[in-house]
C-alpha positions in Angstrom: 5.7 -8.8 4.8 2.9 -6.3 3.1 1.0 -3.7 5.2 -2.3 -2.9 3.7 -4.4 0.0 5.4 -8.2 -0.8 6.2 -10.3 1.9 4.7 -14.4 2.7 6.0 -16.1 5.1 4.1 -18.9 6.5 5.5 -21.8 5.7 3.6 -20.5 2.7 1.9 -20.9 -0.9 2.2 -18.2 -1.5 1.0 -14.8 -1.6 3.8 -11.1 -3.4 2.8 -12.5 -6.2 5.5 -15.4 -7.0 3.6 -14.1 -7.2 -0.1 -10.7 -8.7 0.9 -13.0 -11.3 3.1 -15.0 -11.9 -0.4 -11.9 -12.6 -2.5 -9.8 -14.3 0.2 -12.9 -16.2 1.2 -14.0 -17.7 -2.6 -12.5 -19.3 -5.5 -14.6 -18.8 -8.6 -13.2 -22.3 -10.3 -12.0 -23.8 -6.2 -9.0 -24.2 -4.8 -6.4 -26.9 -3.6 -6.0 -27.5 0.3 -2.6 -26.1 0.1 -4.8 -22.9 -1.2 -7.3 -23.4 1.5 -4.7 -22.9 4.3 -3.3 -19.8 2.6 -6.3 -18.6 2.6 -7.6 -19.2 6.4 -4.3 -17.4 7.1 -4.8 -14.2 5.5 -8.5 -14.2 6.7 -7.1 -15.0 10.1 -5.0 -11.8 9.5 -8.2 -9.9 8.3 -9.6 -10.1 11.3 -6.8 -9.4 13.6 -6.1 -6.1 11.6 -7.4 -3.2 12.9 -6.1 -0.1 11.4 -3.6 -2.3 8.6 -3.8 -6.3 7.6 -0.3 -7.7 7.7 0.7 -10.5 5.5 3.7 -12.3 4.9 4.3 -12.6 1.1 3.3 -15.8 0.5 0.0 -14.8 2.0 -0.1 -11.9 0.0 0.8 -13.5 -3.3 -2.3 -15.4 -2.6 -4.3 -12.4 -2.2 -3.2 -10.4 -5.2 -3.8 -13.6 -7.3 -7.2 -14.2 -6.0 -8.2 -10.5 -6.8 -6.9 -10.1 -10.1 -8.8 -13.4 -10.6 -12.1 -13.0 -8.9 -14.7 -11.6 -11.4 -16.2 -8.3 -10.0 -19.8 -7.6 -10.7 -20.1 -4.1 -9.5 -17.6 -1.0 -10.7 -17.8 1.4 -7.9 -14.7 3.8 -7.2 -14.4 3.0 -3.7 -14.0 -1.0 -3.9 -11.5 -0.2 -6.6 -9.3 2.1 -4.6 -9.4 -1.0 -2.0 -8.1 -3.0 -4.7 -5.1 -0.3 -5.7 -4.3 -0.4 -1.7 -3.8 -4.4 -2.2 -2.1 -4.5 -5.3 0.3 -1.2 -3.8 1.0 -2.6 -0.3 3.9 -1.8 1.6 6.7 -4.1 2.3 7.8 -3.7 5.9 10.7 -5.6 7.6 8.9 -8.5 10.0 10.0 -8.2 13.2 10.6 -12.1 13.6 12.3 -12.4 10.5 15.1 -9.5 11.3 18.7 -11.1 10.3 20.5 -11.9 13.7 23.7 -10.6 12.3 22.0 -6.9 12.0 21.1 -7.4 15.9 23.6 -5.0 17.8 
């Protein structure tokens, strides 16, 4: 699991929600079904976040893939530190996946 802090900066238009809604949400050249679900689930994760988004890795393979692919049409500091943020996440143990044999 990745941990990847939501950032607002005042003054901005630009938040982690919105531009990891944008890449999540479109494929420039589409996407398969299987795609489609992985998709749904890290915007379902998007907007359950409220101070970090949470995916598993699978989820966040997706997302790195669809921002290194999505073609951006603004450069602005801000939306790129967003991006460093995603491409830098954390790994974090997930509570439901903790190995019963560590359980004391």
């Amino acid at each position: 699991m990745k941990i990847i802090p939501v950032r607002v900066k005042e003054g901005s238009p630009f938040t982690t929600v919105s531009i990891l809604r944008e890449a999540a949400g479109g494929a420039p050249n589409g996407m398969t079904v299987a795609q489609m679900r992985s998709r749904i689930r890290i915007l379902d994760a998007i907007d359950s976040g409220k101070d970090e988004i949470r995916l598993e890795d699978a989820e966040y393979s997706t997302l790195v893939d669809a921002i290194n692919g999505m073609p951006w049409v603004r450069a602005d500091r801000h939306i790129l530190q967003i991006i460093d943020d995603v491409l830098s996440a954390k790994a974090v143990s997930s509570p439901e996946h903790k190995d019963p044999a560590s359980a004391t």
